[in-house]
Backbone bond lengths (Angstrom), bond angles and torsions (degrees), N, CA, C in turn:
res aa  C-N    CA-C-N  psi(-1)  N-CA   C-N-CA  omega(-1)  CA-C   N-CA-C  phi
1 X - - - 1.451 - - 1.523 110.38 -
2 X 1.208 107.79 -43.84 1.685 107.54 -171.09 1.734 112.28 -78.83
3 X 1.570 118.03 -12.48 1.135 137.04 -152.63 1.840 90.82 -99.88
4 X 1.188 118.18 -34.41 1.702 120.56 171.57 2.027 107.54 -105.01
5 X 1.319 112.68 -1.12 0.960 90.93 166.83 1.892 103.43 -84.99
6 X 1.498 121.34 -30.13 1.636 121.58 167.81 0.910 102.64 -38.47
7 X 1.289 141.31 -39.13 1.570 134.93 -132.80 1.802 89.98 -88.51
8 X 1.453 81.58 -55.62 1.550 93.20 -160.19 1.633 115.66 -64.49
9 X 1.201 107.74 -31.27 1.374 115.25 177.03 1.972 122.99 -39.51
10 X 1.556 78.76 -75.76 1.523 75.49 169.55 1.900 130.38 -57.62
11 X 1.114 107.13 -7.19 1.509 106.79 158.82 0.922 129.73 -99.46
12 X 1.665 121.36 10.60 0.923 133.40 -174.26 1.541 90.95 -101.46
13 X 1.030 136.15 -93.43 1.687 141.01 129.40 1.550 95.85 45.10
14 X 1.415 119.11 -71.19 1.593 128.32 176.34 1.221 120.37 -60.46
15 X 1.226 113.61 -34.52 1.540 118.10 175.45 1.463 121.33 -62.15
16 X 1.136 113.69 -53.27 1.327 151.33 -173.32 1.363 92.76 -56.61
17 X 1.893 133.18 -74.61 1.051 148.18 -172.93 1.759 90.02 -41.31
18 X 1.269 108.27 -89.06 1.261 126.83 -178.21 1.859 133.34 -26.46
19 X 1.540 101.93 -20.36 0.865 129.74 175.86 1.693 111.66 -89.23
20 X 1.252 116.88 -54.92 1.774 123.57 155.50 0.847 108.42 -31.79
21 X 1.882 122.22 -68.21 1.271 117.28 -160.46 1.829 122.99 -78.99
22 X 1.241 110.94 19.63 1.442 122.41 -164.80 1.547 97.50 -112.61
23 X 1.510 106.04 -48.54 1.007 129.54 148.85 1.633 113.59 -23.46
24 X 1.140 102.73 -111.99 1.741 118.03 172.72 1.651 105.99 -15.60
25 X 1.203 107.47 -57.48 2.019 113.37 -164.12 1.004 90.45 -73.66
26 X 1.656 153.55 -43.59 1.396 131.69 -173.67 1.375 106.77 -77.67
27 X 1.607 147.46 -42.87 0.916 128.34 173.79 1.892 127.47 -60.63
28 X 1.506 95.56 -9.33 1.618 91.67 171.94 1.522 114.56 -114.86
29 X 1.297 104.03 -3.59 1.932 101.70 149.61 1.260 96.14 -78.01
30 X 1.098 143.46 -84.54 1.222 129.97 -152.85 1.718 131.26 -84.45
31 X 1.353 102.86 59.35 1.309 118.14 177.46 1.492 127.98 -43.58
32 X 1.433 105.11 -50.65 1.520 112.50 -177.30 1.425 95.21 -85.96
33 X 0.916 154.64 -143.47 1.508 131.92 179.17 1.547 143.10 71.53
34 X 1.618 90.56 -58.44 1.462 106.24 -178.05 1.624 96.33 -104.70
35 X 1.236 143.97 5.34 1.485 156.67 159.65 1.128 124.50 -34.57
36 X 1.422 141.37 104.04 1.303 116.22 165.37 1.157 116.39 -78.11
37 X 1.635 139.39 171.69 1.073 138.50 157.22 1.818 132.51 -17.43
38 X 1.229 86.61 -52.89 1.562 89.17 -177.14 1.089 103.09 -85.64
39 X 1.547 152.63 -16.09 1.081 151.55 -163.72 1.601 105.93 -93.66
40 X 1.431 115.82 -27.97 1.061 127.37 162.36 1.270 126.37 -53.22
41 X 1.728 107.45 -73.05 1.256 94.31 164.52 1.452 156.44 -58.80
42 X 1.456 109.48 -5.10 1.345 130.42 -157.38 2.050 76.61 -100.43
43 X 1.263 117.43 -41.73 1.228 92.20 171.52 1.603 139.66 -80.13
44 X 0.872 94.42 10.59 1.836 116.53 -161.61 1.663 95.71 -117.70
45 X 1.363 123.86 -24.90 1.559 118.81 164.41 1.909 103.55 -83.93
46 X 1.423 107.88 -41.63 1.971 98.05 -176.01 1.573 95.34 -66.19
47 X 1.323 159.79 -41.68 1.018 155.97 130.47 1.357 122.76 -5.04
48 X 0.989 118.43 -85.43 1.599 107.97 165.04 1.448 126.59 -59.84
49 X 1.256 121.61 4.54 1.369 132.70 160.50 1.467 120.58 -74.60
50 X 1.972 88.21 -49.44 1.641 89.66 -166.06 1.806 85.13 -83.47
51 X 1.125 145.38 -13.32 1.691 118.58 165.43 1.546 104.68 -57.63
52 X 1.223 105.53 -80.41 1.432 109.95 -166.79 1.718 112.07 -30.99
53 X 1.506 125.49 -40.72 1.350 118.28 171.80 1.557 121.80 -72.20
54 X 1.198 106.22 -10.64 1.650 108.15 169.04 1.840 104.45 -86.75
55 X 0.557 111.80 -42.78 1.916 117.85 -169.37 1.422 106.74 -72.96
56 X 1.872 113.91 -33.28 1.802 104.33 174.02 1.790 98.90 -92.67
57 X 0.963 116.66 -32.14 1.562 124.96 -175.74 1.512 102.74 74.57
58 X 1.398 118.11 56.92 1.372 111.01 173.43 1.670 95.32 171.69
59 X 1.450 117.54 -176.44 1.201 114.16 136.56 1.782 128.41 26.13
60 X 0.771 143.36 102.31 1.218 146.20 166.79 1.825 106.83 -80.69
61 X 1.197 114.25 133.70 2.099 104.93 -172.67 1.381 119.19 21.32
62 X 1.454 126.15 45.13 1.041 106.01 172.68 1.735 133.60 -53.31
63 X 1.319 141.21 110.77 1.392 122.85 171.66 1.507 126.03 -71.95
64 X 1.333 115.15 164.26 1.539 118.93 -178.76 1.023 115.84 -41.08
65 X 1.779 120.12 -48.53 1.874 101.89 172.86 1.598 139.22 -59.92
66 X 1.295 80.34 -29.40 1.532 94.30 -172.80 1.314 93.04 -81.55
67 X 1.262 146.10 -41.08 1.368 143.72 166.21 2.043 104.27 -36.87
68 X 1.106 88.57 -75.96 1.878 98.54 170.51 1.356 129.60 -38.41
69 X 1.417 114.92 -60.59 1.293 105.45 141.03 1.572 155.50 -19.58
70 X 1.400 94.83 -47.82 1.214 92.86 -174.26 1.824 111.01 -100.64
71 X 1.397 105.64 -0.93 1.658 123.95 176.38 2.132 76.42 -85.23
72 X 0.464 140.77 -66.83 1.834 150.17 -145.45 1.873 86.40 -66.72
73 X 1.212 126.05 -47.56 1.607 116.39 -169.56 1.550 80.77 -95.01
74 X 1.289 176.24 -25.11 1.509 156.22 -140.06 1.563 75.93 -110.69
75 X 1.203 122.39 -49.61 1.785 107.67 -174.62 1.263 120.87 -71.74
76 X 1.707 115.07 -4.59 1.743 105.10 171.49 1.134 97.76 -110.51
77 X 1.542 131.11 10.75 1.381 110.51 178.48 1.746 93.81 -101.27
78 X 1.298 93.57 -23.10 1.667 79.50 164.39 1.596 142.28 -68.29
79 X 1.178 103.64 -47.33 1.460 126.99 148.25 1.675 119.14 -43.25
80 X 1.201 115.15 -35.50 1.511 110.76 -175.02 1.858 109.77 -105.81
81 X 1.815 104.54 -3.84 1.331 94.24 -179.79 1.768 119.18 -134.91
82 X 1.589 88.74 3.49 1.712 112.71 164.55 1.658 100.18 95.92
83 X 1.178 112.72 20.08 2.003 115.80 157.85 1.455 91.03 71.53
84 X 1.399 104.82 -160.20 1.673 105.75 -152.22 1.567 89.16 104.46
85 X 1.777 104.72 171.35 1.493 119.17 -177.86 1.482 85.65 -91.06
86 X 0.955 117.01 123.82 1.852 146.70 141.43 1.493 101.85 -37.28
87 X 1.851 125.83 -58.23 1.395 98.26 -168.54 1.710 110.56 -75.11
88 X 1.598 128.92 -6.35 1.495 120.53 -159.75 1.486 102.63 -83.48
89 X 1.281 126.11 158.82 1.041 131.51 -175.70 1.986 92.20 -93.44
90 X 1.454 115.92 137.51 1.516 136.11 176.81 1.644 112.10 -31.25
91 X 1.246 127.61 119.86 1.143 116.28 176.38 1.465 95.17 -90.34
92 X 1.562 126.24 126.18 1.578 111.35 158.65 1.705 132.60 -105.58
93 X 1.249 122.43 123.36 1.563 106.99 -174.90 1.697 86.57 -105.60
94 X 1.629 110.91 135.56 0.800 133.18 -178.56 1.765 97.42 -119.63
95 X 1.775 125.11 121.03 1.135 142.20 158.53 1.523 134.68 -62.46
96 X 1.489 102.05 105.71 1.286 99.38 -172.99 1.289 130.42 -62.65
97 X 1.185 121.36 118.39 1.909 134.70 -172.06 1.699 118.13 -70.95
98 X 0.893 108.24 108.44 1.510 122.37 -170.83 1.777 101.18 -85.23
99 X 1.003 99.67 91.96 1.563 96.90 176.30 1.725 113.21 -91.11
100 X 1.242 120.21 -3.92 1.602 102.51 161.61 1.587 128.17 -94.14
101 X 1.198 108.31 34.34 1.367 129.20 -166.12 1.531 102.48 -98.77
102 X 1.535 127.07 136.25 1.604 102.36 178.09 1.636 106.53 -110.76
């Protein structure tokens, strides 16, 4: 008895595996499909988001405040961090330390 339950085990083991993975690959072929409603739309608005942010290259409707705003924090980060472009990422030169020097 215990000598065909070995047997069986490990094909059982395979089944199981095999069964996940049949699993898994049909739910990611068939994406639109397996959708509910709301899941749909919520993808069909980040979609038309990410077009619309490629075609203005910035900002999507920005209005005047939010325009103002963000001139009002680029001018205290200038003021509070000595100006430079705000969008570049920090160039740093770090000086090499000569420690056998007396």
């Amino acid at each position: 008895m215990q000598s065909s339950i070995r047997q069986i085990l490990p094909v059982m083991r395979l089944s199981v595996s095999m069964c996940r993975t049949i699993t898994s690959t049909s739910a990611v072929l068939n994406k639109e499909a397996n959708l509910d409603p709301i899941q749909k739309l919520y993808l069909d608005k980040v979609r038309a988001y990410a077009s619309k942010s490629k075609s203005s290259g910035g900002m999507i409707d920005p209005n005047p405040q939010i325009l103002k705003e963000i001139e009002q924090e680029t001018s205290k980060l200038n003021r509070m961090y000595g100006g430079g472009d705000m969008t570049q990422f920090p160039d740093f030169n770090f000086k090499e330390v000569n420690f056998e020097e007396k």
